[in-house]
GUPA-699843 format. One line per field, with one value per residue (C-alpha): x, y, z; residue in one letter. Coordinates in steps of 0.02 Angstrom, whole numbers. Example, Ala and Ser with C-alpha at 12.3 -4.5 7.8 and 13.67 -1.06 7.14 Angstrom:
<atoms>
xx <- (615 / 684) $
yy <- (-225 / -53) $
zz <- (390 / 357) $
r <- (A / S) $
</atoms>
This chain:
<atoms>
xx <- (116 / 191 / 185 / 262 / 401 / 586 / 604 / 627 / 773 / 632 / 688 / 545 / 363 / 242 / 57 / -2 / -185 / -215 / -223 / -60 / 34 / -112 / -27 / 117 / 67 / 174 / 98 / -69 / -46 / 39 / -80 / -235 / -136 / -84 / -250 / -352 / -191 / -222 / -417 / -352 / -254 / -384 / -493 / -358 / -323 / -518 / -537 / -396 / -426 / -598 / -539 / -447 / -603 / -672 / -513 / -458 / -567 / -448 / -392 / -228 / -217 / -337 / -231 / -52 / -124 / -99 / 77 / 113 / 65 / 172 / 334 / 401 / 437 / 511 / 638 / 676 / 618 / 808 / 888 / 754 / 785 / 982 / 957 / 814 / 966 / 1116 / 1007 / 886 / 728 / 601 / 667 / 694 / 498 / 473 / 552 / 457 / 289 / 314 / 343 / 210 / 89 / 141 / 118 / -33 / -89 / -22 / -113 / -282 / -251 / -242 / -393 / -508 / -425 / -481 / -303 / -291 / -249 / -194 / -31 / -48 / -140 / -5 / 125 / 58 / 9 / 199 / 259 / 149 / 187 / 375 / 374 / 259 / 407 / 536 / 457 / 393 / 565 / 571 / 394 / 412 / 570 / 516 / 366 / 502 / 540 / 376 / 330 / 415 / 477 / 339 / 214 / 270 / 151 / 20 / 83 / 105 / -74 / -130 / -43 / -137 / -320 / -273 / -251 / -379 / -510 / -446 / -452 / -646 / -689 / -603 / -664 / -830 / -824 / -743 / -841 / -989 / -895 / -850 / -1047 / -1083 / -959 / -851 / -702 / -557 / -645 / -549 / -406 / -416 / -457 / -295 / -181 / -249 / -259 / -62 / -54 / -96 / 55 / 154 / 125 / 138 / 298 / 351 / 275 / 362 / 522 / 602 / 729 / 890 / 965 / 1131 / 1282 / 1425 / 1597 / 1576 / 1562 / 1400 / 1394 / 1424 / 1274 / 1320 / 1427 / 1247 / 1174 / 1301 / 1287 / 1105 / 1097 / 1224 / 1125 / 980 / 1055 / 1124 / 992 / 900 / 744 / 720 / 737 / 590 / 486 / 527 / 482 / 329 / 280 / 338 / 208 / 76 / 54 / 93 / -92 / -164 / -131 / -264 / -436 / -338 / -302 / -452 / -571 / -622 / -684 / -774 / -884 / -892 / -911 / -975 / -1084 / -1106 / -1093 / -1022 / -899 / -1001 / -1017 / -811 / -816 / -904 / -801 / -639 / -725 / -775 / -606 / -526 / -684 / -637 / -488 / -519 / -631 / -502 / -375 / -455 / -470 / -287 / -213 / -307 / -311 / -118 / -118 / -235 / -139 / 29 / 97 / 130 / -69 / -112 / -34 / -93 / -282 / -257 / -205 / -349 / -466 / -390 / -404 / -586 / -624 / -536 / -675 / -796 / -742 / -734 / -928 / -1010 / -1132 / -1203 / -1135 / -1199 / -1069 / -935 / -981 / -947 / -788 / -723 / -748 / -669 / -497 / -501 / -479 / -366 / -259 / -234 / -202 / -55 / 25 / 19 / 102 / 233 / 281 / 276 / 388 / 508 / 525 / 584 / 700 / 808 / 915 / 903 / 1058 / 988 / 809 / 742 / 847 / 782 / 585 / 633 / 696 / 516 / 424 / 530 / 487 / 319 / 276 / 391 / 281 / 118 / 167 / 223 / 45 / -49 / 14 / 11 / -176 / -211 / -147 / -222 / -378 / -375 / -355 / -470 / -574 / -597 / -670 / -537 / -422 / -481 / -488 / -314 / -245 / -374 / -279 / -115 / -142 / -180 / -50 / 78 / 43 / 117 / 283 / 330 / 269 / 459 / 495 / 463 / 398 / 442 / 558 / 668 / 557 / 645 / 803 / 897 / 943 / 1004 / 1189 / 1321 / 1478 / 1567 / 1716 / 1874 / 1934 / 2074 / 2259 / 2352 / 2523 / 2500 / 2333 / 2264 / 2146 / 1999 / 1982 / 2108 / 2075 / 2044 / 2067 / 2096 / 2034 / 2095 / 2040 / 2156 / 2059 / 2138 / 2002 / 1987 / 1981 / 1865 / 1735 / 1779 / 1598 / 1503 / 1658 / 1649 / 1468 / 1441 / 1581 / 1471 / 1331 / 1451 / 1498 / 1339 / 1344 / 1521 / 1445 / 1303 / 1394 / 1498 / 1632 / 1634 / 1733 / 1734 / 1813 / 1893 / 2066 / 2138 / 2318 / 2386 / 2501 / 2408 / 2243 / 2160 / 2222 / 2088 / 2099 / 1950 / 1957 / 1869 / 1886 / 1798 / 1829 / 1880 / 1988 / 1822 / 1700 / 1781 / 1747 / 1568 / 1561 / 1622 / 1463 / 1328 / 1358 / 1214 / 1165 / 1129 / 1276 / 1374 / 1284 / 1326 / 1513 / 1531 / 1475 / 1594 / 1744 / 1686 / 1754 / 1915 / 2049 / 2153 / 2109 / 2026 / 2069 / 2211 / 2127 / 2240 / 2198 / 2304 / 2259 / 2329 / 2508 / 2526 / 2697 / 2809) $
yy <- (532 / 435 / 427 / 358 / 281 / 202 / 54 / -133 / -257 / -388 / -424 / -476 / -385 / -473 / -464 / -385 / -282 / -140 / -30 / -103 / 76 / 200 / 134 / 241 / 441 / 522 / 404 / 452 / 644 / 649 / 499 / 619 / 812 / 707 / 677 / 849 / 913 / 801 / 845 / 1022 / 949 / 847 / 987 / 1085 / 937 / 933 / 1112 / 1144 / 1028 / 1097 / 1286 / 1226 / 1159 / 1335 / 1414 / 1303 / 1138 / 1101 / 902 / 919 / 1067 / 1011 / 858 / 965 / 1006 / 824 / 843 / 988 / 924 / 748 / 824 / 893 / 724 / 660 / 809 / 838 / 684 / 606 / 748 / 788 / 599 / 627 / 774 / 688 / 578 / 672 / 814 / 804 / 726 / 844 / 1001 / 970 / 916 / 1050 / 1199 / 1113 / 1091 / 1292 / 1360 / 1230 / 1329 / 1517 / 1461 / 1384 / 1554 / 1659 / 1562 / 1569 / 1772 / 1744 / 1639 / 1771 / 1913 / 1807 / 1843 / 1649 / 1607 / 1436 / 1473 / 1546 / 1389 / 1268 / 1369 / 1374 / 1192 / 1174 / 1258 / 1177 / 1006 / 1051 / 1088 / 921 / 832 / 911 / 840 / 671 / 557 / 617 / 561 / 409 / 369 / 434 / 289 / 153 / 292 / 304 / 135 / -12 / -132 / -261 / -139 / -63 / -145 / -78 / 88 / 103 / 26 / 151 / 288 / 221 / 219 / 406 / 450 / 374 / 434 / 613 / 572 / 509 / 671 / 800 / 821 / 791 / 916 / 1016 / 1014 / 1050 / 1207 / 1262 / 1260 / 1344 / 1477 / 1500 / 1422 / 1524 / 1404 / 1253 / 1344 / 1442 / 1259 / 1203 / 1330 / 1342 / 1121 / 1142 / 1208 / 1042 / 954 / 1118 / 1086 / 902 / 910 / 1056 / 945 / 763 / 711 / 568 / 443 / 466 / 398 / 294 / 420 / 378 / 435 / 489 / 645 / 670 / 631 / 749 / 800 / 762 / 616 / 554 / 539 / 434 / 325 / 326 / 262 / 144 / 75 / 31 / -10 / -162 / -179 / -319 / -313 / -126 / -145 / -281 / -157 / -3 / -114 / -178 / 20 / 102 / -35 / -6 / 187 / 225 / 168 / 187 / 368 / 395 / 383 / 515 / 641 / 621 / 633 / 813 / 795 / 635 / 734 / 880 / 798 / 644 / 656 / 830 / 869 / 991 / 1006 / 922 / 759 / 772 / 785 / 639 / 533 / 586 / 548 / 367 / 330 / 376 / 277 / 107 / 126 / 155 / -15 / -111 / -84 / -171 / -296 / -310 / -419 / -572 / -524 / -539 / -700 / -783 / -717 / -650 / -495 / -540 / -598 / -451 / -313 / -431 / -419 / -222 / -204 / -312 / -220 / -67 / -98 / -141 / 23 / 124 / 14 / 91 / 266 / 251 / 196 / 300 / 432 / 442 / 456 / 275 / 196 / 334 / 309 / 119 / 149 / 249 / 147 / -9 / 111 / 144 / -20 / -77 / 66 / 54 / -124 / -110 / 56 / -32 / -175 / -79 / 48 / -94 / -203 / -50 / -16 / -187 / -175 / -33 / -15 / 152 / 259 / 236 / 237 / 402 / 407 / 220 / 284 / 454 / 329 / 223 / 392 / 470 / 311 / 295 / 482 / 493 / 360 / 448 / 601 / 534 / 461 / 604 / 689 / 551 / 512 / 692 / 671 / 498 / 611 / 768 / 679 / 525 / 572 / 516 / 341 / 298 / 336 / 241 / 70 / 101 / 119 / -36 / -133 / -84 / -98 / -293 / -315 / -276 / -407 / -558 / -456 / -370 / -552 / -597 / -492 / -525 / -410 / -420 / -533 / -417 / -460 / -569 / -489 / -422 / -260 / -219 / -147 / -300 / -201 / -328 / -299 / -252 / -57 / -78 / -96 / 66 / 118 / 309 / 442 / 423 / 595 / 560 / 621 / 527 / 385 / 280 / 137 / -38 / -188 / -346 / -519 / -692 / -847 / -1029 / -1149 / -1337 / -1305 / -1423 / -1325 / -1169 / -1168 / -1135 / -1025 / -902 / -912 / -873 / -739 / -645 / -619 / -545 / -439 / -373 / -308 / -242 / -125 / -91 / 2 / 93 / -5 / 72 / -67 / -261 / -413 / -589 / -647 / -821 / -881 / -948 / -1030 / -1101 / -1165 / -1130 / -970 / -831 / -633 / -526 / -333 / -190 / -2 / 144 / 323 / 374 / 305 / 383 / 284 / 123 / 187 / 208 / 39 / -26 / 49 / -9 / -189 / -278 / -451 / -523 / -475 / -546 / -706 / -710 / -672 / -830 / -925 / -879 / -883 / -1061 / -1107 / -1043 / -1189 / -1090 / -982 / -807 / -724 / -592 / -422 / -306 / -108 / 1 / 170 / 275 / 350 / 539 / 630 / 703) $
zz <- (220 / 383 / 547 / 725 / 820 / 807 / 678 / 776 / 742 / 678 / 496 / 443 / 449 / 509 / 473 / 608 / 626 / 511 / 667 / 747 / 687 / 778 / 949 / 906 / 943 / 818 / 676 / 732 / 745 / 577 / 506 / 556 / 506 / 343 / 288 / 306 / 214 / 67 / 90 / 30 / -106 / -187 / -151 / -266 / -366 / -420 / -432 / -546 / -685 / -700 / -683 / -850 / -929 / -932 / -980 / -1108 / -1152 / -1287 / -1220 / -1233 / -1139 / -1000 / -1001 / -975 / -788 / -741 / -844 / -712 / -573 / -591 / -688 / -549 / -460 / -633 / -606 / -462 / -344 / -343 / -286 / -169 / -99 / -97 / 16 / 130 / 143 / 183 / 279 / 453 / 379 / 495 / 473 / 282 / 270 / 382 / 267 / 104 / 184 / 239 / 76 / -17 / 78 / 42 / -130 / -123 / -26 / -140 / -296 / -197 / -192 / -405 / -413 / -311 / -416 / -570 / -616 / -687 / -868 / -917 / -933 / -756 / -692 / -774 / -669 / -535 / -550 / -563 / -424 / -311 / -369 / -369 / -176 / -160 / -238 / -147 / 12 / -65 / -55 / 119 / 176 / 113 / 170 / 370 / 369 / 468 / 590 / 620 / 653 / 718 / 554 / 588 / 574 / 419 / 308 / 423 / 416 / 221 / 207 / 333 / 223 / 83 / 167 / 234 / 52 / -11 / 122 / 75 / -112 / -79 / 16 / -52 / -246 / -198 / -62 / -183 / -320 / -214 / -107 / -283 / -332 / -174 / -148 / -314 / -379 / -268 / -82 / -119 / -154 / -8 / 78 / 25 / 99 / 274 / 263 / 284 / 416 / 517 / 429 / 478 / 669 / 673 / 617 / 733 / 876 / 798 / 886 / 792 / 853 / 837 / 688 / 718 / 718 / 588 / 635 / 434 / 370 / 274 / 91 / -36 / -149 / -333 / -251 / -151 / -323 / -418 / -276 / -258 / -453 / -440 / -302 / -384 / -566 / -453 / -331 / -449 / -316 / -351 / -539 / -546 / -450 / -577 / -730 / -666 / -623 / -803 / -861 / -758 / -737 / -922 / -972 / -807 / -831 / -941 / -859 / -733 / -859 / -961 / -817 / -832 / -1013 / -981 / -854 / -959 / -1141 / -1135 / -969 / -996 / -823 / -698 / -556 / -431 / -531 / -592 / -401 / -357 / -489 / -426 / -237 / -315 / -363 / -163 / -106 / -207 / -173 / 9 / 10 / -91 / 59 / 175 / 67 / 49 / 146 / 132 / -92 / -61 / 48 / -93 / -244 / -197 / -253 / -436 / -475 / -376 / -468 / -631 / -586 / -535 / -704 / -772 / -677 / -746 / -901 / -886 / -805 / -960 / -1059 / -950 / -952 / -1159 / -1179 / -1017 / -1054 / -908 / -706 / -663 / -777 / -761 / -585 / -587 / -688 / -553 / -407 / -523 / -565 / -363 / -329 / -452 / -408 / -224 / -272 / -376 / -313 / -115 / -183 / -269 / -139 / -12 / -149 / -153 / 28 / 74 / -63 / 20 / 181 / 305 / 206 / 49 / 59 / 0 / -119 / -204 / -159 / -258 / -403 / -391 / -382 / -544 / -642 / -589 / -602 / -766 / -844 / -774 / -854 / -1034 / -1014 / -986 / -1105 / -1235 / -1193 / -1214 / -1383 / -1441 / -1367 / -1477 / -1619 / -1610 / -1470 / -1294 / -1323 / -1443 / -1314 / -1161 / -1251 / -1335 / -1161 / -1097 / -1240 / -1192 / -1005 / -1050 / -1163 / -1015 / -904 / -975 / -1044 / -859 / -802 / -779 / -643 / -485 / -335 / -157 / -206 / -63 / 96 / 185 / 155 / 317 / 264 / 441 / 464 / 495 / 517 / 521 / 413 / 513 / 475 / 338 / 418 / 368 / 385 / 430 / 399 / 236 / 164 / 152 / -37 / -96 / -242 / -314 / -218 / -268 / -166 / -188 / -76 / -123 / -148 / -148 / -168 / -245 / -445 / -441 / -371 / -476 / -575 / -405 / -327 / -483 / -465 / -268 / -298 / -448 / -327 / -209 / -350 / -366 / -156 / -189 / -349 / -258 / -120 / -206 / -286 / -483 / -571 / -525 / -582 / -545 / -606 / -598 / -607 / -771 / -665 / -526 / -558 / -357 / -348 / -387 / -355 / -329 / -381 / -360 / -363 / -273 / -295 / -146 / 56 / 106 / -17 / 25 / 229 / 180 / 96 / 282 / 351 / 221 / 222 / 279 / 373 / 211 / 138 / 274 / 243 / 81 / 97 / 230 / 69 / -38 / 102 / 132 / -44 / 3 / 104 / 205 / 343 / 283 / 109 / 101 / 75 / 15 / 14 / -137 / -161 / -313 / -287 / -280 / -327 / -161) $
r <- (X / X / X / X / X / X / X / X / X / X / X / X / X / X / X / X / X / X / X / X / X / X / X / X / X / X / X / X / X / X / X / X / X / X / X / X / X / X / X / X / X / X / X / X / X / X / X / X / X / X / X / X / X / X / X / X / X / X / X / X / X / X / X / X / X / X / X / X / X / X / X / X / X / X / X / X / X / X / X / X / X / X / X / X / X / X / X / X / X / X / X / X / X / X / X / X / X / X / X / X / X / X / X / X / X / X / X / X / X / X / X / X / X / X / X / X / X / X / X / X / X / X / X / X / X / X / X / X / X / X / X / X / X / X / X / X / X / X / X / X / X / X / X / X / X / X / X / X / X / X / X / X / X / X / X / X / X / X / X / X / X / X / X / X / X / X / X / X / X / X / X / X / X / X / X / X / X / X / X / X / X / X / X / X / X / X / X / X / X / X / X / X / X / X / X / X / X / X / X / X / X / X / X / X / X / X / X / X / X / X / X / X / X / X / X / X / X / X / X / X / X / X / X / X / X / X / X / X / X / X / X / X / X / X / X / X / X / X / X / X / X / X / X / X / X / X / X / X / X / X / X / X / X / X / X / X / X / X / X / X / X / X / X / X / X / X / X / X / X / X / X / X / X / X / X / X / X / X / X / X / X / X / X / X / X / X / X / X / X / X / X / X / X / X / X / X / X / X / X / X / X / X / X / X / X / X / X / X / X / X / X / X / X / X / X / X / X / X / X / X / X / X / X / X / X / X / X / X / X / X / X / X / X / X / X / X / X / X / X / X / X / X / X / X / X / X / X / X / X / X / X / X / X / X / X / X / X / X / X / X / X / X / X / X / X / X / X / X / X / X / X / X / X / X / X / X / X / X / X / X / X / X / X / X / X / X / X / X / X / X / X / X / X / X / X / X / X / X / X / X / X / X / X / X / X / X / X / X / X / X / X / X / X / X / X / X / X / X / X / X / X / X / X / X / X / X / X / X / X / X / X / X / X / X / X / X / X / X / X / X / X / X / X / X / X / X / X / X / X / X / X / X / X / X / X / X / X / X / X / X / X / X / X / X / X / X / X / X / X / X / X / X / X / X / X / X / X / X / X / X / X / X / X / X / X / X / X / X / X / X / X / X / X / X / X / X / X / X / X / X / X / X / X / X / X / X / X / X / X / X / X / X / X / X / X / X / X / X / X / X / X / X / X / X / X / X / X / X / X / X / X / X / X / X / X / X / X / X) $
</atoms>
């Protein structure tokens, strides 16, 4: 979770110290409220997949509570990011954080009644993780209001540690509270945890963001646009394919956990405690670690040797029979997670501009939760029938087998992007008042440029293409004249007077650069841009 201050101008983020974001009070209220929340939840986390155990030990059902717990974000995180865009971020997290903790109350009541069954725990499970995914998009997507932008990287590593830390404390702490005082004490933990989160956000008073003389964006209307966004957002689309690769075998040694310290270790909750503590702790150690792992390998070898590491730590969790290896396994996965997950979100963050953000971290957290959950579920499988160790080194093998085919795409390949608002295309000339709803309209910009420079023209003008689709435009194309060999036409539609005033607002600095290229191609003066919009009968 986030924390602190208004975003800077600075296009790029520097490299700044790790504690450059604690300067800013509102990152370190939240920063600090964040992490005893997520104490609870690991505390719940823990506690729940070993509630199952005794339940049910069956693996594939023991496996279905990670399949709760992440399926919610694979359903509902875009929508959840369209309204975290279209609605006040605070009190949006503000209402979700609210009702995540009546449930988690109300499911503490169950587990002291010993009213659970698994069906109850799976639902439960659900419901929890459903309001946690309802709120995710928007967390992520409040990190550069927290911070200034050359402190992000500081911030989202900070948000990483704070996870981690909880992650290291809280299954241990749980597993032990559990062996102390009964299973209902972490759940109990986790309800009253909230409450921090609850009254840092009450107390929070974000910057204002920059008024549009726009109306706000209709919901089903915010998703199209949202997908369209990232389909041609090619730095976004590396960052999803590298993730669908990585978390669909790295799933396993999560989901398999609480049988390895049941069946193979034949242990109990404090040990699964300890494991799942391991895995926060490596990955807490990895983090600092970080920065100088990226400066020597870059964000591509990075994520490669997280993987690697990965799949070495399946390896381990397939052969341990007793807590020193399991033990070793765990800290190895911690590591290798924080590793590739920081350079993803960070890879995906970079990628997007303010009106669109939550909305493109929603996508990265459906594909990277989607491919979690398939995993879990297909581990549990692979489990049932062929057993655990059979199961870890299928996933090890795969887990290799992934690096060199996602090798071809590129992360933070969006960095030095400037993603900042231009607005510098002139409001459309217009003979009277246009509704706002009324479409399509048709765009057209005249070219005249040398034909013999037509090769790189028609190539400049396809990568302008790709901004006009981006931000809204549904159909796009170039014509030439039969007639006159310099004379080119550019075309593209958008649904709506109002789309095409949106489209206005979202061009960035980079996109500005980019159009100067292509104008420079053209010999006289500035192209004609012509707006048509779709006749209605009197």
């Amino acid at each position: 979770m986030p924390a602190g201050e208004a975003p800077g101008d600075d296009p790029k983020p520097t490299t700044g110290s790790a504690w450059a974001p604690f300067r800013h009070p509102a990152f370190t209220v939240i920063w600090t409220a964040s992490v005893a929340a997520n104490v609870g939840t690991w505390m719940y986390t823990a506690a729940s997949a070993w509630l199952m155990t005794s339940l049910d030990p069956d693996p594939l059902i023991v496996s279905l509570v990670q399949v709760a717990a992440s399926l919610p974000i694979f359903l509902i995180a875009i929508p959840a990011g369209t309204l975290a865009d279209i609605v006040d971020r605070r009190r949006f997290l503000i209402v979700g954080e609210a009702a995540n903790t009546a449930i988690a109350a109300i499911f503490a009541i169950l587990v002291t009644a010993d009213l659970v069954t698994p069906s109850v725990l799976l639902v439960f499970t659900f419901l929890i993780g459903g309001f946690g995914a309802l709120t995710a998009p928007a967390w992520q997507a409040v990190t550069p209001q927290l911070v200034p932008k050359q402190d992000l990287h500081a911030a989202i590593a900070a948000n990483s540690v704070g996870f981690n830390v909880s992650r290291a404390v809280g299954p241990a702490l749980g597993g032990a509270l559990t062996a102390a005082f009964g299973i209902a004490t972490p759940f109990w933990i986790n309800a009253l945890s909230n409450l921090g989160i609850n009254g840092g956000l009450v107390w929070w008073r974000p910057p204002r963001r920059r008024a549009g003389h726009l109306p706000a964006e209709r919901f089903g209307r915010a998703i199209r646009t949202g997908l369209r966004y990232a389909r041609h957002n090619r730095h976004l689309r590396a960052t999803l394919l590298r993730a669908v690769g990585f978390f669909l075998f790295a799933s396993a040694y999560w989901a398999l956990l609480p049988l390895v310290a049941q069946s193979q270790i034949a242990a109990g909750p404090e040990i699964y405690g300890i494991l799942l503590g391991a895995i926060g702790a490596g990955a807490v150690a990895a983090a600092f670690g970080l920065p100088w792992a990226k400066r020597q390998l870059g964000a591509d070898r990075l994520v490669a040797a997280g993987t690697g590491g990965t799949a070495l730590a399946l390896v381990l969790f397939g052969v341990a029979r007793d807590a020193t290896t399991a033990l070793m396994a765990s800290v190895l996965a911690g590591g290798s997670w924080i590793a590739v997950l920081s350079t993803l979100n960070v890879s995906a963050q970079v990628a997007l501009p303010e009106w669109v953000r939550a909305r493109g971290l929603a996508l990265f957290m459906t594909v990277y939760l989607g491919a979690h959950t398939a995993g879990s579920a297909l581990w549990g499988k692979v489990a049932q029938l062929y057993g655990l160790p059979i199961a870890h080194f299928i996933a090890a093998a795969g887990a290799l087998a992934i690096i060199p085919l996602t090798w071809r795409w590129h992360l933070l390949t969006g960095v030095d992007v400037d993603l900042t608002p231009s607005l510098h295309w002139q409001p459309p000339v217009v003979s009277g008042t246009i509704e706002q709803d009324r479409g399509p309209v048709l765009v057209t910009v005249e070219y005249r440029i040398d034909p013999a420079k037509r090769r790189a023209f028609l190539a400049a003008l396809d990568r302008l293409g790709q901004e006009r689709r981006r931000d809204g435009a549904y159909a796009w194309g170039v014509f030439e004249d039969a007639a006159d060999p310099a004379r080119f036409v550019e075309t593209f539609l958008v649904e709506s007077w109002l789309e095409h005033l949106r489209q206005h607002e979202r061009v960035t600095n980079a996109d500005r650069v980019l159009q100067a290229h292509v104008q420079r191609f053209h010999l006289e003066g500035a192209p004609k841009v012509t707006h048509m919009i779709a006749a209605e009968q009197e």
